[in-house]
N, C-alpha and C positions, 0 to 999 in steps of 0.2 A: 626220077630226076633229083639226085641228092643235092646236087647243088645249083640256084639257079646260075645265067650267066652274069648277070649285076655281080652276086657274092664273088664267082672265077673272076671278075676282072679285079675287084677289090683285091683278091690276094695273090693274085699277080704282079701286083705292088705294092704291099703289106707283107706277101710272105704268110708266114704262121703267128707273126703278131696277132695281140690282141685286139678283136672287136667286138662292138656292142650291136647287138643285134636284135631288131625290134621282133616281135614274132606272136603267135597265137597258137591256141590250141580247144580242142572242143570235149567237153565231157560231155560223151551222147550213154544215156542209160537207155535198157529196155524195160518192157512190162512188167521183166522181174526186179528192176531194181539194179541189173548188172553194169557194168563200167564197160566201154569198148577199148579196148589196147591193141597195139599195135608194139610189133617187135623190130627194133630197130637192127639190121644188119651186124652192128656193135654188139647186139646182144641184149641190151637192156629192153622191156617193157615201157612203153611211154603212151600218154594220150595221144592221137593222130593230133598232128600241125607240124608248124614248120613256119621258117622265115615270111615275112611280108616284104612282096617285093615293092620297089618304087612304083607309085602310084595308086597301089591296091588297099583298097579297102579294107581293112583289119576280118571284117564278117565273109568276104570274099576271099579273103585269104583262107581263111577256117573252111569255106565250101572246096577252094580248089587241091586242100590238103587234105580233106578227106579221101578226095575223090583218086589223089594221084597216092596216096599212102595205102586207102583199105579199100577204094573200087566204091565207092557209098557217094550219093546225095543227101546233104544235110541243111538241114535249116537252122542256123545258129538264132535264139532266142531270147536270149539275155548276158550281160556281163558279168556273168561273177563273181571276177576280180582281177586283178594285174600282179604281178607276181617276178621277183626280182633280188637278186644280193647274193652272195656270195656261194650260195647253195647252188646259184643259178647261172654258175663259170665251168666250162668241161674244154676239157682239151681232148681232141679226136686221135687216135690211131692213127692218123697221116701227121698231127702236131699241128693243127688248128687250133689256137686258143679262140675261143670264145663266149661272152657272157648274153644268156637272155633275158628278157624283159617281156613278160608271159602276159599278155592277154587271154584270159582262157572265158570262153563261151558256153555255153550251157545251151546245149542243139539235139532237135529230135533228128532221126534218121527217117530219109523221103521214101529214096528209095534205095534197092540192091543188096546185095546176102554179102555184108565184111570180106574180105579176101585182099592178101596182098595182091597191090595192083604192080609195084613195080620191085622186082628180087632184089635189085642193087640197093635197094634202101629198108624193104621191109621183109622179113622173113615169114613172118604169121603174124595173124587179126584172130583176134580172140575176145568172145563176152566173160567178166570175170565176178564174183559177186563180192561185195566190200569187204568181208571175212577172210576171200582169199588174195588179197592186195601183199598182207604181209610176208607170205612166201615168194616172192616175186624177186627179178633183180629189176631194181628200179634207180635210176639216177636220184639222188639227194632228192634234186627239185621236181622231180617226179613224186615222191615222196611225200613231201613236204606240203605241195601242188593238192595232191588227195586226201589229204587226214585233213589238211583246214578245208576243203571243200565239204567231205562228206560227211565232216562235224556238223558241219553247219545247215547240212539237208534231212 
């Protein structure tokens, strides 16, 4: 589901204007230390998440973007930071401008073996270990997102 219907109806009347979009993401490691990525249809590597819809719970949002991006149950666990600015503006292949405003979580995995759950958004899930981040294509704020995270772990 790339797009919820809230966002279609927004730009249905916006168009490809710009918008600000509130959102989350979960950094889940394993036993070894590894990052879980998720490849976006676009091409680029990113941590699983995605928008928060009206209503939803930012931790809730992080569970149902796991689950609809790599097929996983996760237990988000902590905040470890918000994340935001100009790194964090992309304009999409159809001409979506939009800026995020990253919540990202720090979450073990419950249950389920990674795996894209849905083609039209994700192409491959993958464990990657922090060494190999920098061969990667990663969006700015994906970037950005992981060197001040895993500085600081």
């Amino acid at each position: 589901m790339g797009m919820s219907d809230y966002v279609r109806g927004l730009r249905e009347r916006i168009g490809h204007d710009f918008m600000l979009m509130p959102s989350v993401a979960a950094l889940i490691r394993d036993d070894d230390g590894r990052v879980l990525l998720v490849r976006h249809v676009e091409g680029r590597w990113q941590l699983p998440g995605g928008a928060v819809d009206p209503d939803e719970r930012p931790a809730d949002a992080a569970r149902r973007e796991a689950r609809e991006e790599a097929g996983i149950e996760i237990e988000p666990t902590a905040v470890l930071g918000v994340f935001g600015g100009p790194e964090y503006r992309i304009t999409y292949a159809n001409g979506d401008d939009a800026g995020w405003v990253v919540s990202v979580y720090a979450a073990r995995l419950v249950s389920g073996t990674p795996a894209p759950a849905d083609p039209d958004e994700v192409q491959d899930v993958r464990w990657f270990a922090p060494d190999e981040l920098d061969g990667l294509e990663l969006h700015a704020s994906t970037r950005r997102t992981l060197e001040l995270l895993l500085r600081a772990s």
